[in-house]
C-alpha positions as CSV (number, residue, x, y, z in Angstrom):
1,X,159.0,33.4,108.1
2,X,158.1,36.1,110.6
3,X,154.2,35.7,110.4
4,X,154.9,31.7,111.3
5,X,153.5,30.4,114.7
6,X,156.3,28.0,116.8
7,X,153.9,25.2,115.7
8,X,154.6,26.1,111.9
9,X,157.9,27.0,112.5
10,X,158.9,23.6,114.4
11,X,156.7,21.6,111.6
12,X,159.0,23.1,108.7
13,X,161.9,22.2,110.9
14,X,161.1,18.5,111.5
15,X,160.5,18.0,107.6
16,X,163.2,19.3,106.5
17,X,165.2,17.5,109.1
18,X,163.7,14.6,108.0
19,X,162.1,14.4,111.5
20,X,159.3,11.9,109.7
21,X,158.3,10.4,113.2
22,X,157.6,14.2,115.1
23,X,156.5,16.4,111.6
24,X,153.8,13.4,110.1
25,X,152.0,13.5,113.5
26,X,152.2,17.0,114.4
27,X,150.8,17.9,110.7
28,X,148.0,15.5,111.2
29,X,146.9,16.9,114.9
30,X,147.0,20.9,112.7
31,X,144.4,19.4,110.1
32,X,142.8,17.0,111.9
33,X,142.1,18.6,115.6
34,X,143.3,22.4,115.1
35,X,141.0,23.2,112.5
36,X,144.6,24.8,110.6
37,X,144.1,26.2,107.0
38,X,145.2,23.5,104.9
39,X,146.5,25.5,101.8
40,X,148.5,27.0,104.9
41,X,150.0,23.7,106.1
42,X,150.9,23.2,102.5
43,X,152.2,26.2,101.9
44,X,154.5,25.1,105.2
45,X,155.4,22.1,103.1
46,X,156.5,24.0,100.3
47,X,158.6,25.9,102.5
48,X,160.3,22.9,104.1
49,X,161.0,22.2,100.4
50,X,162.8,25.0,99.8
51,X,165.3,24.1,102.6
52,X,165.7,20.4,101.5
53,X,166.4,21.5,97.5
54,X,169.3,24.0,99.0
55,X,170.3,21.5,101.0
56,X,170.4,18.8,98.2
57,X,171.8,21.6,95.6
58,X,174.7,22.4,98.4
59,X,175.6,18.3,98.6
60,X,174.1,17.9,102.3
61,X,171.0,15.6,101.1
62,X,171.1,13.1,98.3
63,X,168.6,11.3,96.6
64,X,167.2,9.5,99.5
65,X,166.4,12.5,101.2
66,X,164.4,14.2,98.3
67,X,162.7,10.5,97.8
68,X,162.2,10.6,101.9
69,X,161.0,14.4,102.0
70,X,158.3,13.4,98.9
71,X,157.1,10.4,100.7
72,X,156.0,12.5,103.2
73,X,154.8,15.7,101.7
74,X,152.4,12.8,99.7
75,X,150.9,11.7,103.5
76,X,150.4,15.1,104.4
77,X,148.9,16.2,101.1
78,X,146.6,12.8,101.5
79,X,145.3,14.3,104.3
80,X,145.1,17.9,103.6
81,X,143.5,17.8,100.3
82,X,139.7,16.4,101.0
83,X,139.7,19.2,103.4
84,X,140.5,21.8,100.4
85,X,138.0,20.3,98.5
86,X,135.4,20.5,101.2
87,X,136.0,23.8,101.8
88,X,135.9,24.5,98.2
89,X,133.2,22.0,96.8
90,X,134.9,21.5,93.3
91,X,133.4,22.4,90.3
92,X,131.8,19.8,87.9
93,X,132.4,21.6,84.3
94,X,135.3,21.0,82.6
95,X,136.9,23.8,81.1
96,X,139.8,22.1,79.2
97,X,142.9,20.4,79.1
98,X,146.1,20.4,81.1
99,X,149.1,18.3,80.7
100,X,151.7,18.7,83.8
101,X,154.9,17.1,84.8
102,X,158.2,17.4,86.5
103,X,160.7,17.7,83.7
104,X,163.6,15.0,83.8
105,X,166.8,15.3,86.0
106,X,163.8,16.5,88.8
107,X,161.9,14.5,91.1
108,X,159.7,17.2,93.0
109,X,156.5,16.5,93.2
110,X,154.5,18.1,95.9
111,X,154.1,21.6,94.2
112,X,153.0,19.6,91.1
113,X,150.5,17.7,93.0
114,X,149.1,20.8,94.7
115,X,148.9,22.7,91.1
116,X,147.3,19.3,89.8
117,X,144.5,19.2,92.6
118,X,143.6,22.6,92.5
119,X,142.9,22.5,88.8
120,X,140.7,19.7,89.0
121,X,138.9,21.2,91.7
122,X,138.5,24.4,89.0
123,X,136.9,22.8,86.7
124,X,139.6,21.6,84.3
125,X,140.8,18.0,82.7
126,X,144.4,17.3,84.1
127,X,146.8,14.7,83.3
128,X,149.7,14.6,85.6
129,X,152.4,12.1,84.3
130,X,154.7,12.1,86.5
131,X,158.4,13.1,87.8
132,X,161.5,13.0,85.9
133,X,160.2,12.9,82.4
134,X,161.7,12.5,79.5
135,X,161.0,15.0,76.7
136,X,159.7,12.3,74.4
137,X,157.3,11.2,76.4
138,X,155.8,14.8,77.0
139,X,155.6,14.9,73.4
140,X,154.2,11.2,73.0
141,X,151.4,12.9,75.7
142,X,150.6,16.2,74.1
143,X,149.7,14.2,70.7
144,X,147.6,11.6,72.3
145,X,145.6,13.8,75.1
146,X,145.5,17.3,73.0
147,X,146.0,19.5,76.0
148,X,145.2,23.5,75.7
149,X,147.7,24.0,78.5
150,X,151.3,22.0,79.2
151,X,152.8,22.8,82.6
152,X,156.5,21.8,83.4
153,X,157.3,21.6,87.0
154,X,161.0,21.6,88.3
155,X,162.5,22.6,92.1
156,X,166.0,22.4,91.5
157,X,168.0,25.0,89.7
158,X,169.1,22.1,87.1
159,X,165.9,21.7,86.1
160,X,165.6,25.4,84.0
161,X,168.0,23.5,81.2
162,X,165.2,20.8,81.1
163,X,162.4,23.0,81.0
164,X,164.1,25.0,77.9
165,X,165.3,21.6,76.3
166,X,161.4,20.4,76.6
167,X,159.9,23.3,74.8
168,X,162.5,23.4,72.2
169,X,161.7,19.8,71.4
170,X,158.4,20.9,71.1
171,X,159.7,23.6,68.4
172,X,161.5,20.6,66.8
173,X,158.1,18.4,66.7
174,X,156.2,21.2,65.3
175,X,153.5,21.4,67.8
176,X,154.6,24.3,69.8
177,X,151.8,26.7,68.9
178,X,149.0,23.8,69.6
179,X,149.2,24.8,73.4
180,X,150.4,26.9,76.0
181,X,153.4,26.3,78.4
182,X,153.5,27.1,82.3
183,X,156.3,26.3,84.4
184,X,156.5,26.7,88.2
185,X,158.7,25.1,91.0
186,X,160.8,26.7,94.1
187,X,163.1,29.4,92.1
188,X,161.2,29.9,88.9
189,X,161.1,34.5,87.8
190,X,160.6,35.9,84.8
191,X,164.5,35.5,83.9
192,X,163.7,31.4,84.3
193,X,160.8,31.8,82.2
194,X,162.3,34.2,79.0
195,X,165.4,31.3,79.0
196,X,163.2,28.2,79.0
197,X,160.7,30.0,76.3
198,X,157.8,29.4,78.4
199,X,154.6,31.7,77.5
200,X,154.0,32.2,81.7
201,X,155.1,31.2,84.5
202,X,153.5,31.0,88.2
203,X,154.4,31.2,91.7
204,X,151.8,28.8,93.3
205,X,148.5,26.7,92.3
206,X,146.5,29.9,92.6
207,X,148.1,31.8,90.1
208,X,148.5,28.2,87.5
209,X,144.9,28.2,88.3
210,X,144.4,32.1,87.1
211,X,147.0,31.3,83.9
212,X,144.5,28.6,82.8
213,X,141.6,30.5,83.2
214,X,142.8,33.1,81.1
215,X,144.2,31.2,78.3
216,X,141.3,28.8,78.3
217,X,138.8,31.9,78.4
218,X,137.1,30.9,81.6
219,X,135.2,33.3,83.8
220,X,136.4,33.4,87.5
């Protein structure tokens, strides 16, 4: 990105190099000494994402590496998110419910994580359960915790046929028009969203946050 600094630019390069000994470090020394934005540094994360799910998608990474580039998008969010809250103070009311996972076949988590933490921050009741979920068990999860909202996360391009396969099971079940359906991840449009049947879909944890606001009728 042109608007990068060298220090952003090298820390994107060193995760998704799987540099783990020079990116977890330098990440720590932007949140912890430089006073950086940390919805920025994540923002960096998701970016390094991007290059390790092409990678993976193009047979350069396998498994390990996404399992590698998780572990430490996890430390840096660890260390990142107090700082968000801090800056944000959270709000004690909760508005509703939201249900949010990573469909099956996908194990991203970090843009998932980021869209779970800034919900609660908002305000709302989230159940996060998880990567690689089977479409039973979202429906075993809507019928015990009643959400108002269900959010399917997916980063890889395989993940679209999960994301349409999970709502259609929820056709199947009967409980489709119980709650509505977000999904998000890396290379999710509007093309993504009319195949899978989803009733939105959004680009970052800002915008999930806006979707659930809407739907759930809460001011801003």
């Amino acid at each position: 990105m042109s608007d990068w600094t060298e220090e952003e630019r090298q820390l994107v390069e060193w995760l998704a190099d799987m540099n783990e000994d020079d990116a977890l470090p330098l990440a720590r020394r932007m949140l912890l000494e430089d006073g950086a934005d940390p919805m920025r540094v994540l923002d960096l994360c998701r970016a390094a994402m991007d290059i390790v799910g092409k990678r993976f998608e193009e047979g350069e990474y396998f498994l390990p590496e996404l399992v590698l580039a998780g572990e430490m998008l996890d430390t840096i969010g660890a260390v990142a998110k107090p700082l968000i809250k801090q800056q944000g103070g959270g709000a004690a009311a909760t508005h509703g419910k939201v249900l949010i996972g990573t469909v099956h076949g996908d194990l991203h988590d970090i843009g998932k994580n980021i869209v779970t933490f800034m919900l609660d921050i908002n305000g709302f009741e989230v159940k996060d359960i998880g990567v690689d979920v089977p479409v039973a068990k979202f429906i075993d999860e809507i019928k015990s915790f009643q959400p108002d909202v269900v959010g399917l996360s997916g980063f890889l391009t395989l993940a679209f046929d999960s994301m349409k396969e999970t709502i259609t099971a929820f056709e199947q079940a009967g409980i489709r028009d119980g709650f509505k359906v977000m999904i998000g991840g890396g290379q999710i449009d509007e093309t993504v969203r009319g195949y899978t049947g989803a009733d939105a879909f959004g680009v970052n944890a800002v915008e999930a946050v806006s979707l659930c606001r809407e739907w759930i009728g809460v001011a801003a």
